[in-house]
C-alpha positions in Angstrom: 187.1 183.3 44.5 187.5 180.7 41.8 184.0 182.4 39.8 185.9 185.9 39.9 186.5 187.1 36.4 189.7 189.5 36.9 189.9 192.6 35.4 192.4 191.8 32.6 189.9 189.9 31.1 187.8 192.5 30.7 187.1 193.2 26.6 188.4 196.8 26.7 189.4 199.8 28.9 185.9 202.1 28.6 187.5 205.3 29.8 189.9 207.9 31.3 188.6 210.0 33.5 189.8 213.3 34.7 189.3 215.4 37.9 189.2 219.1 36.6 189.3 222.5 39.4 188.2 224.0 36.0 185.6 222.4 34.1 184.8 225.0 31.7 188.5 225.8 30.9 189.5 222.4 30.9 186.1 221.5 28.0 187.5 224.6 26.1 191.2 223.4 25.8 190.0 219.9 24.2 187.6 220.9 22.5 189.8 224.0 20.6 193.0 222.7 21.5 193.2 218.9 21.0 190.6 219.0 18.8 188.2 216.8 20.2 184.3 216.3 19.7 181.9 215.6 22.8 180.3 212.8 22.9 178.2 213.7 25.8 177.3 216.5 28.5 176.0 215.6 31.9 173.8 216.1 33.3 172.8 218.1 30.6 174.3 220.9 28.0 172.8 224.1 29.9 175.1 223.2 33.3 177.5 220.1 32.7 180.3 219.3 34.8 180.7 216.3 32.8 182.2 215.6 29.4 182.6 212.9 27.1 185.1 212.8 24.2 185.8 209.8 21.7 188.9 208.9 21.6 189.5 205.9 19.2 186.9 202.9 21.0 187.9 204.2 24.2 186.5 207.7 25.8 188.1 210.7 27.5 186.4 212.1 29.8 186.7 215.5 32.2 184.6 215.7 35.8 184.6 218.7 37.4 185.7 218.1 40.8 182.9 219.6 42.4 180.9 217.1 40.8 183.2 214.2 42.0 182.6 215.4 45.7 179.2 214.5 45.4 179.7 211.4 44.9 182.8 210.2 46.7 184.3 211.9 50.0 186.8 214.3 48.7 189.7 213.1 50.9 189.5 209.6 48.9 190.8 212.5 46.0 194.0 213.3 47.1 195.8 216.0 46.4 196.6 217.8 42.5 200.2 216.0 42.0 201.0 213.9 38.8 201.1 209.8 39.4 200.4 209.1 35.8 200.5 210.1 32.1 198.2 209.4 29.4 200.0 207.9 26.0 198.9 208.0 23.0 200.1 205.5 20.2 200.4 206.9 17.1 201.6 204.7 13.3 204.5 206.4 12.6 207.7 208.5 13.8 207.1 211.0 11.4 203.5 211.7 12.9 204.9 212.5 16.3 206.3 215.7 14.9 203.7 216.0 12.6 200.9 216.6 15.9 203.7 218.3 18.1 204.0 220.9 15.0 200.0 220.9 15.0 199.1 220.9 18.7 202.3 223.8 19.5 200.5 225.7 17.0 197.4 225.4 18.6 198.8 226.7 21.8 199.3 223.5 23.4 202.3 223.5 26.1 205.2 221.4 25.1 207.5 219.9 28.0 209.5 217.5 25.7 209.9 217.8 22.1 210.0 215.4 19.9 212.6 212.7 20.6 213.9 209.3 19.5 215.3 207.1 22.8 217.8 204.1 22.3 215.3 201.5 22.9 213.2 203.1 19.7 210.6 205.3 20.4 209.9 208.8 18.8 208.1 210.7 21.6 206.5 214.1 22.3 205.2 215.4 25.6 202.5 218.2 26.3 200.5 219.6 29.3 196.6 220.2 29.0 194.5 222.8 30.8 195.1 221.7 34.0 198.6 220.2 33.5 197.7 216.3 33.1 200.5 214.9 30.9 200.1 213.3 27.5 202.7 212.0 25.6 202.3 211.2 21.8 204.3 208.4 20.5 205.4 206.1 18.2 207.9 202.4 17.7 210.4 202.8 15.4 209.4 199.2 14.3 206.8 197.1 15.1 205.4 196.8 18.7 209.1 197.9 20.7 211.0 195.7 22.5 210.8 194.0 25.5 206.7 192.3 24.2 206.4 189.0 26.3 203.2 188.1 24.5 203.2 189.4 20.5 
């Protein structure tokens, strides 16, 4: 195991991916929403059930589920609950409420307005089409506490 590279030394995190019921919906809501551009469409623009967004050197991207099944037994999917949340890092405080005022007006759901916690982070939480959580942030100053290695 010594010739094993392990995967924090990889040079970046290539993608998110996420397992939509409905494809369509779910490509509507980023791409009117959110405001995002695809990248790509697979397997090709007539009848994806792929999509590709770029999102700042890393890419977003939606699968419909039915695709997924294809390609891995569907009870290695699990069920529909919540085990994670996509964050978003943004420069300032001020921008926090600056995107929940733009994304709330967009229609995006809201499940925590903007807020400041003691350890000092400004934070904003929202639901997408299918009710994956994202939460928009921002460190009061510098990095936050608690960094082992600045």
């Amino acid at each position: 195991m010594a010739n094993v590279e392990p995967l924090g030394r990889r040079p970046k995190l290539n993608d998110i991916c996420l397992f939509v019921s409905d494809f369509e919906g779910s490509l509507r809501f980023y791409r009117e929403r959110f405001g995002l551009t695809v990248k790509r469409l697979q397997p090709d623009e007539r009848s994806p059930n792929y999509a590709e967004f770029d999102f700042e050197g890393t890419s977003l991207t939606l699968w419909a589920r039915t695709g997924v099944e294809t390609v891995l037994d569907p009870r290695h999917l699990g069920g529909q609950g919540h085990r994670f949340m996509i964050a978003v890092r943004v420069p300032a405080p001020a921008d926090v409420d600056r995107i929940h005022r733009e994304l709330t007006g967009r229609g995006v759901r809201c499940i925590g307005s903007p807020v400041t916690f003691p350890f000092g982070a400004r934070a904003s939480y929202f639901q997408d089409h299918e009710e994956n959580i994202w939460e928009v942030f921002a460190w009061e100053r510098g990095d936050g506490p608690g960094l082992l290695h600045p």
